[in-house]
N, C-alpha and C positions, 0 to 999 in steps of 0.2 A: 300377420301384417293387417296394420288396418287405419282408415284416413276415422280422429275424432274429428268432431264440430265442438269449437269451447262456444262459440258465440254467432246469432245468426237472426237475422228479421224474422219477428215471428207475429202472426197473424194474419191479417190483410191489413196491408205495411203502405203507408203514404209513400208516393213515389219520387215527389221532389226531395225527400230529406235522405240525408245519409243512411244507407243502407249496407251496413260491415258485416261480413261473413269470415271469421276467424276458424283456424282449423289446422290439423298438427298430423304427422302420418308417424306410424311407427318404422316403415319402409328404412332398413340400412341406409347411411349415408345420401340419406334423399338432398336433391339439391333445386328442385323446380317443379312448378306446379302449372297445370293450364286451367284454365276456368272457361268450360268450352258451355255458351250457352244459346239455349235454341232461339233463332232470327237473324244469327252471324254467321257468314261464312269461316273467317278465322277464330280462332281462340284465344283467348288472355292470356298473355307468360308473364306469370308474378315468379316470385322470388325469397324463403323465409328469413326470418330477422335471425340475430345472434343465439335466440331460444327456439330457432326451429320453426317457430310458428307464422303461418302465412295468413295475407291478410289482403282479403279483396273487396271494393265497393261498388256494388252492383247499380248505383244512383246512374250514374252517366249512360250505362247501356239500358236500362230501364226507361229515360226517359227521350232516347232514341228511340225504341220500341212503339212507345205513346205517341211522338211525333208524327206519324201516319194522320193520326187522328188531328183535325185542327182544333181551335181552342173556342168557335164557331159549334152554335148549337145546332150540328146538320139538322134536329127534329122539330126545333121548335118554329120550322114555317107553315109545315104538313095540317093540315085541319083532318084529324082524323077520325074515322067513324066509332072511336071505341076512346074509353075513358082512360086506358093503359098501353103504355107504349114502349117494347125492348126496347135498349139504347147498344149501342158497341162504344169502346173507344173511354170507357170507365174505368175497366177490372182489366186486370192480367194477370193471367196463370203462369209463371216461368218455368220452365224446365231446366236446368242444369246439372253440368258435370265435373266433378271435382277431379283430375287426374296428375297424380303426384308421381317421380320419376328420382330414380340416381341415375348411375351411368350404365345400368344393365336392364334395370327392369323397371315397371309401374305399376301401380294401384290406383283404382278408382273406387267412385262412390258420388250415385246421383240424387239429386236434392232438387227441392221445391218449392216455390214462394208463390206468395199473392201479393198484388199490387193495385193500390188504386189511383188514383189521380188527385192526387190530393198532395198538401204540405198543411206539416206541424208546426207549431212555434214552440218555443221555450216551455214549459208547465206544461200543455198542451196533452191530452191523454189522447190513447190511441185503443177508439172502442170496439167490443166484439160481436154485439149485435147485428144478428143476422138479417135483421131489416132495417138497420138506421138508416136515417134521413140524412141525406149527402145537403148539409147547413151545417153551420156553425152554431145555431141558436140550440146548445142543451148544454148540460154541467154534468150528462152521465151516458151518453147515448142512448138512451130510452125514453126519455121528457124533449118532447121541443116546441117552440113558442115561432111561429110565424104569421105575417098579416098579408088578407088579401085582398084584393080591390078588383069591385066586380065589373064587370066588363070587361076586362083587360085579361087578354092571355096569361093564363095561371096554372102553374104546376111543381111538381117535385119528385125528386128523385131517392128511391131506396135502394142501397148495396143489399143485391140478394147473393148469395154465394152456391146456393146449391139448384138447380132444374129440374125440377120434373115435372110431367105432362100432367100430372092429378094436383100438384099444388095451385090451390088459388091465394089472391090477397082479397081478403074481407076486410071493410072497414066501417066501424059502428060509431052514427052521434050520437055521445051519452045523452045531449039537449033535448032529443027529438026522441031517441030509441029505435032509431032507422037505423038498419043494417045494407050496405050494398056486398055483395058475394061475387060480380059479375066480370072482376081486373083476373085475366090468367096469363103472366109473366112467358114469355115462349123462350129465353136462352138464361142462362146464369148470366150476374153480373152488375148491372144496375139497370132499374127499370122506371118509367118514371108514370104516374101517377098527374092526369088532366084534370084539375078543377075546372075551369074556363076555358072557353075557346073562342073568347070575345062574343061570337055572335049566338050561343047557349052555352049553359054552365049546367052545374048540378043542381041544381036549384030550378032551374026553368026547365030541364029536361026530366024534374022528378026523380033523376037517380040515387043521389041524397041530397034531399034538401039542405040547405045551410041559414040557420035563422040570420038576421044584421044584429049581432053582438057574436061575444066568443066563443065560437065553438068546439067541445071537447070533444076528440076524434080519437080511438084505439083503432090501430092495422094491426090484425091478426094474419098470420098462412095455415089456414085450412085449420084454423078455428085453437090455434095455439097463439096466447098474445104474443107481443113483439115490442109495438113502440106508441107512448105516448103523444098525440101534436093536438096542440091549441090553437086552432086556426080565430084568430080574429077577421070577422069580414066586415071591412069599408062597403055601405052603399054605394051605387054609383056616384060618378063625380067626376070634373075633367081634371087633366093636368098635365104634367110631364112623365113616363113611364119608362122607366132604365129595367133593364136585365145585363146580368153579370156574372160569367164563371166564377164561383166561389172557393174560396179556401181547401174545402172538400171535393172539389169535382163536383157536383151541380151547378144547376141554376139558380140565381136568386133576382129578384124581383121588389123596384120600390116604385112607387106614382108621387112623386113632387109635387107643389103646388102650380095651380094653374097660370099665375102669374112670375114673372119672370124678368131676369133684366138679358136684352140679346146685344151683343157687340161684334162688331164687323173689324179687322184689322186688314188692312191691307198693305202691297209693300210694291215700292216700281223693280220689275226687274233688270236687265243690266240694260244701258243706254248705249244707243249705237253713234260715231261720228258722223257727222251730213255734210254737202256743201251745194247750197243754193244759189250761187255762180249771180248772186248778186252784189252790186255795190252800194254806197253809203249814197242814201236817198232814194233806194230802190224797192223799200219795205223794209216791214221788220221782220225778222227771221235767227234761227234758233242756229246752234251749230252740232246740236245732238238730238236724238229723237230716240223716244223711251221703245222697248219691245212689246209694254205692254204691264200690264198688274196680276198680284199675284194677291186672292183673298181668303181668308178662313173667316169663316163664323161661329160664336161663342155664346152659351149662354150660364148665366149665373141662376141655379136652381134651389129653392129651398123647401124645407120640409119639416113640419113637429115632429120629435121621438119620444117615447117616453124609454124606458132605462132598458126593458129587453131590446127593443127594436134598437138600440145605439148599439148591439152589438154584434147584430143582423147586419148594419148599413157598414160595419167597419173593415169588410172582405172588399169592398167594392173600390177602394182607393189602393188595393192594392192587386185591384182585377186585371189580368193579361188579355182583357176582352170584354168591352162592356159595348152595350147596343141601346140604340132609343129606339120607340116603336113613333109609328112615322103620325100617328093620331093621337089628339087630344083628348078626344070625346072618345066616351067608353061604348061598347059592342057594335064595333066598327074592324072590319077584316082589314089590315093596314101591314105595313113592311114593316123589318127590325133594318134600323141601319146603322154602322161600327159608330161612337164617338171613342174619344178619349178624358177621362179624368184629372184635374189637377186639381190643388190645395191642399188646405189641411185641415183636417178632421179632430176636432178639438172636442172633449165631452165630460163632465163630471162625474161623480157616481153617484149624487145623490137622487132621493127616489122622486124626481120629479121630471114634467117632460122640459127637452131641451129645445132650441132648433139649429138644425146643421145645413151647411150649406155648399153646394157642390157646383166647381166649375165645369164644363166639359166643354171640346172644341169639335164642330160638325165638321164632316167630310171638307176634304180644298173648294170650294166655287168654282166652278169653271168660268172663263173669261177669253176675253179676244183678245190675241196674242201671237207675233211675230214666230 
């Protein structure tokens, strides 16, 4: 007797997309399967098709799992003393149990996946790069093109899958030929990686300098390469500065222009009946009185791209979580606080810059109100 697997997520597997686990038992007259797996009290009872074969999707309990975790960057308020910071709430290890049943007996057979926090689309490949950078910006998982702007809290996140206490991440600019050796990752999983901390960076603290044009950056672990990123760095400069859970599970990060158009909507809430026990020539007087207004404020942001960077800012219209940081002016220690995105994100392909433009609506106003 014995449970095959025809078909089953293999790698370190996005966790919003469909994840099918097909599998067939040689078990006499089997009639039922449970797919018991670790974080559940109860078990799955599936059930196989006309050919025997059962068939489970792991997506919906996977991303109950995740759910613990918000969609909220717990780390990125911490100003922390070190350039490298564990994350949880990225990777998941699943454990599971295959157990297949007729009317007398069963067999089992346990099985294992990885997960990260992320969704694919259509075409979309699914990399195996032991350090990729949790962005959207590469065409292979090894090359990635991101811009930073300084002053402004800046960072990013790498899928490491394996832990150990002697692995470091070394990261060399080919520009300069400065090497820092100093980031040592403390659990499996995703780790993220501090450029900026608004009020010093790499650059003012001499860790690695970063020249103001593009800089070519190789992360190695323990002096084995890994992953290509071409960090372009903006001089300082003020403006608007969004971060946004990405595609991939990270962060990503843009600074808009400083100017801006802001709009206020407001709306009265529900109106109550009155009676001011006056008569005709006694003043004038209403026979309803409002409870009070209800306001949101909006602002219309815009920004130049050129053709990589339009494909950076295209995770962010469809980000389950995007923040502004509360200052304008760059190395200033300031809040993130939640907006929300609308419009449409419209772009060409050809090789020239565009500009795009994004609405977003700030927290309710508070007001005075019945």
């Amino acid at each position: 007797m014995a449970i095959t697997i025809n078909k089953q997520p293999s790698g370190v597997y996005p966790a919003y997309n469909d994840s099918f686990i097909q599998f067939e038992s040689s078990l006499s007259a089997n009639n039922r399967a449970e797919v018991i797996i670790a974080g559940f009290t109860d078990p799955f009872t599936i059930f196989p098709d006309l050919d025997g074969i059962y068939t489970f999707n792991f997506k919906e309990a996977v991303k109950v799992l995740f759910s613990q975790y918000s969609f909220k960057d717990e780390h990125g308020e911490a100003i922390t003393t070190e350039w490298g910071q564990s994350l949880l709430g990225h990777y998941l290890s699943l454990s599971s149990t295959l157990k297949v049943y007729n009317n007398s007996t069963s067999e089992t057979q346990a099985v294992s996946h990885n997960f990260y926090r992320a969704v694919k689309q259509a075409g979309q490949s699914n990399y195996t790069n032991n350090c990729q950078i949790l962005n959207i910006s590469t065409k292979n998982g090894v090359d990635y093109d991101l811009t930073y702007f300084e002053g402004f809290p800046f960072s990013f996140e790498l899928q490491r899958l394996v832990y150990s206490p002697t692995k470091r991440i070394n990261v060399k600019n080919l520009n300069t030929g400065v090497t820092c050796d100093d980031i040592n990752p403390q659990v499996s999983g995703a780790f993220k990686i501090i450029v900026d901390k608004a009020t010093t960076n790499w650059t003012t603290s001499t860790f690695l300098p970063l020249p103001d044009l593009v800089n070519r950056l190789e992360i190695y672990e323990d002096d084995s390469f890994k992953t290509n990123l071409t960090l372009k760095k903006v001089p300082r400069k003020c403006g608007i500065y969004l971060k946004w859970l990405n595609t991939e599970g990270g962060y990503s990060f843009w600074l808009f222009d400083q100017f801006y158009r802001d709009t206020l909507n407001t709306q009265d809430l529900q109106e109550l009946a009155t009676n001011h026990f006056k008569n005709v020539g006694e003043g004038f007087f209403a026979d309803t009185q409002t409870m009070g207004k209800a306001a949101n404020e909006g602002m219309r942001l815009r920004t130049t791209l050129d053709q990589k960077e339009r494909l950076h800012l295209l995770s962010l219209f469809t980000s389950p979580y995007v923040e502004m940081y509360t200052s304008q002016d760059p190395y200033i220690v300031a809040d993130w606080v939640p907006v929300t995105v609308s419009g449409n994100y419209q772009f060409d392909n050809k090789p020239k810059q565009s500009v795009a433009v994004v609405n977003i609506s700030l927290p309710e106003i508070k007001t005075i109100t019945y």
